[in-house]
C-alpha positions as CSV (number, residue, x, y, z in Angstrom):
1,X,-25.6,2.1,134.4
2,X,-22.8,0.9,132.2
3,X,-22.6,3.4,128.8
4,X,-20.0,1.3,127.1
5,X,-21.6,-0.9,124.1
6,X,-20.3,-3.9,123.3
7,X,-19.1,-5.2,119.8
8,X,-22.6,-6.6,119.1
9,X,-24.3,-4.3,120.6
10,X,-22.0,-1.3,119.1
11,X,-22.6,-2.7,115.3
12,X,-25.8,-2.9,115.9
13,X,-26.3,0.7,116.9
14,X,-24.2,1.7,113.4
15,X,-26.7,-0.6,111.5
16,X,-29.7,1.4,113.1
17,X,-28.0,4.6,112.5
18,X,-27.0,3.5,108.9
19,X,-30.7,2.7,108.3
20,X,-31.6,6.4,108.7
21,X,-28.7,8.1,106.7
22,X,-29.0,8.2,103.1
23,X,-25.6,8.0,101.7
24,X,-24.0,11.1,100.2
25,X,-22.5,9.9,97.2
26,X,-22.4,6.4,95.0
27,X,-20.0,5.9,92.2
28,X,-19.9,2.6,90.2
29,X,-16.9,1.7,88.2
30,X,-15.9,-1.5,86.1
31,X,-12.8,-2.4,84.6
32,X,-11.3,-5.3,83.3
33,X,-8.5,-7.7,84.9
34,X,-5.5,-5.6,83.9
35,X,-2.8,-4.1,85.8
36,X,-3.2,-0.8,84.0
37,X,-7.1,-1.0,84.0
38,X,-6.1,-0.1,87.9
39,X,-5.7,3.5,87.4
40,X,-8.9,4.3,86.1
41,X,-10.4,3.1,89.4
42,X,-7.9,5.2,91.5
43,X,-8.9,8.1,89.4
44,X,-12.5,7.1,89.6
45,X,-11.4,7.2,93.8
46,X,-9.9,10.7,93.4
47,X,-13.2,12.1,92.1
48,X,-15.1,10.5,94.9
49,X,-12.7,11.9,97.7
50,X,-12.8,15.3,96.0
51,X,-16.5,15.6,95.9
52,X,-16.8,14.4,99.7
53,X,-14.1,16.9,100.8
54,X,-12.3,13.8,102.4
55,X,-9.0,15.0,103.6
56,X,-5.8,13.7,101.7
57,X,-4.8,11.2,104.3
58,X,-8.1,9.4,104.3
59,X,-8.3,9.2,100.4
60,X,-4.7,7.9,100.8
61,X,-5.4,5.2,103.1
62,X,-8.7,4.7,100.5
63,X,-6.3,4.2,97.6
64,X,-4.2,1.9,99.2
65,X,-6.6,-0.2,100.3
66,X,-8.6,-0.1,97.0
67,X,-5.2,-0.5,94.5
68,X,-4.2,-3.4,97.0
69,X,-7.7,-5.1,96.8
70,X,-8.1,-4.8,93.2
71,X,-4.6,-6.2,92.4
72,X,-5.4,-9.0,94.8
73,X,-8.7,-10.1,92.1
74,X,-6.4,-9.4,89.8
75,X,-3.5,-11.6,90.8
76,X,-5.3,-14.4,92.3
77,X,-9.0,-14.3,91.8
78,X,-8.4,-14.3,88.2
79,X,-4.7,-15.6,88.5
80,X,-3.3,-12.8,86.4
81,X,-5.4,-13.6,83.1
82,X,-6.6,-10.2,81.5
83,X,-10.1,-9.5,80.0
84,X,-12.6,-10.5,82.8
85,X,-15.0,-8.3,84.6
86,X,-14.4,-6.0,88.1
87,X,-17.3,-4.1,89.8
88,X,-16.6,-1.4,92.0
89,X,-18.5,0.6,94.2
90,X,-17.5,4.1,96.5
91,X,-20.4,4.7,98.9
92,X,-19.6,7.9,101.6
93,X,-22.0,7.9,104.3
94,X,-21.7,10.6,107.4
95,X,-19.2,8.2,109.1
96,X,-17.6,5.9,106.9
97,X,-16.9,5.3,103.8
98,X,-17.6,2.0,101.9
99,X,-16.3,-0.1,99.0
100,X,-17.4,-2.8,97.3
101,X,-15.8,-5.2,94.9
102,X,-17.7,-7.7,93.0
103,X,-15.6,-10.4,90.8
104,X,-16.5,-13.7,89.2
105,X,-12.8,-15.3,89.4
106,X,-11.6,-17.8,91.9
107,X,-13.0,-17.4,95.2
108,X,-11.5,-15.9,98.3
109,X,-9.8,-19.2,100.4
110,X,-11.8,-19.7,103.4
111,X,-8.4,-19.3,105.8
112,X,-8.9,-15.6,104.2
113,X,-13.0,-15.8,104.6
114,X,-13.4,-16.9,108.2
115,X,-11.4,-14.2,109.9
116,X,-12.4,-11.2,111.6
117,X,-10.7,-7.9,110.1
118,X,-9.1,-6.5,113.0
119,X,-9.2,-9.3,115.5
120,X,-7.7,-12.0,113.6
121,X,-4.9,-10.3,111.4
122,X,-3.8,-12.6,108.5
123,X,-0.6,-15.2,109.6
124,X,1.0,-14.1,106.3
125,X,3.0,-18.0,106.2
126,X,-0.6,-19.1,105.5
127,X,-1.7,-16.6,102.3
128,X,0.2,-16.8,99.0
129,X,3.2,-14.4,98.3
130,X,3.1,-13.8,101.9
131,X,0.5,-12.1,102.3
132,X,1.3,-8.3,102.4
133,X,-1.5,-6.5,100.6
134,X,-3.7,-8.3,102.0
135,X,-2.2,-7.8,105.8
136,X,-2.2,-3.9,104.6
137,X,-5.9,-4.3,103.8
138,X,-6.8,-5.7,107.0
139,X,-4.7,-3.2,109.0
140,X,-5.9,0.0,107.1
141,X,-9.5,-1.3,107.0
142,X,-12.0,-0.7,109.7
143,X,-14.1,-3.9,108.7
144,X,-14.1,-6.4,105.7
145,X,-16.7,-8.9,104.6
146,X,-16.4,-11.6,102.4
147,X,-19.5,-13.2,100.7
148,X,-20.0,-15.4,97.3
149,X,-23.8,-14.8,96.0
150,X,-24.7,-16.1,92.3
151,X,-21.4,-17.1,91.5
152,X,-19.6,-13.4,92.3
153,X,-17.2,-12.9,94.9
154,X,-18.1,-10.0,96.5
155,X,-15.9,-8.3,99.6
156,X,-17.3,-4.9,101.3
157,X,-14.5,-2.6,102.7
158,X,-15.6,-0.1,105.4
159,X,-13.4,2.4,106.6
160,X,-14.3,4.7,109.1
161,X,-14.3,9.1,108.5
């Protein structure tokens, strides 16, 4: 008998076991779109990571990801015009740990949309400015969705403990 799972098979057995464990700790944050409103969710971050005991390197990679994803609504979602709304969400589960940002700006181009996160990195000639952060995103990531629901862009970040 063959005891390897594959990807369907594999994320399905996470969705089963994510069914059954209550997450440890949720923290909502909101902020604006401005540069400096940034901080306040890496703090908000910091106080998640602390209270899960994550160790420095993972709350490292979570800021990066986060700061990069944020800016990213920022900069092109909103196209760098201050004052309009960012939802965030930290959720720490046994073996992962998941954010969510929900925006209401421009939404994510489908050559962005239709990839999968670690199969199909970015071809940064394709994305605007290159395409850096968001290459970071998708490297440091363990999975990213992308979804538009009631006119909010919404993309969920998992990143595996």
């Amino acid at each position: 008998m063959n005891n390897r799972l594959n990807s369907a098979q594999e994320k399905q057995k996470n969705t089963l076991e994510d069914t059954f464990i209550i997450e440890k700790l949720m923290v909502n944050c909101s902020i604006t779109s401005d540069f400096s409103e940034v901080r306040k969710l890496s703090s908000e971050l910091q106080y998640f990571c602390d209270q899960e005991q994550l160790n420095s390197d993972i709350s490292g990679v979570l800021e990066l990801i986060l700061v990069e994803a944020v800016n990213n609504v920022i900069e092109h979602a909103y196209d760098n015009k201050p004052g309009f709304p960012i939802d965030v969400k930290f959720e720490a589960f046994l073996t992962k740990v998941v954010i969510c940002i929900k925006d209401q700006g421009l939404a994510v181009p489908d050559v962005v949309r239709n990839r999968d996160a670690k199969t199909d990195m970015p071809n940064i000639t394709e994305l605007p400015e290159g395409g850096w952060g968001l290459g970071l995103i998708y490297t440091l990531a363990d999975d990213i969705e992308h979804s538009n629901k009631n006119g909010f862009n919404i993309m969920i970040i998992t990143k595996k403990l």
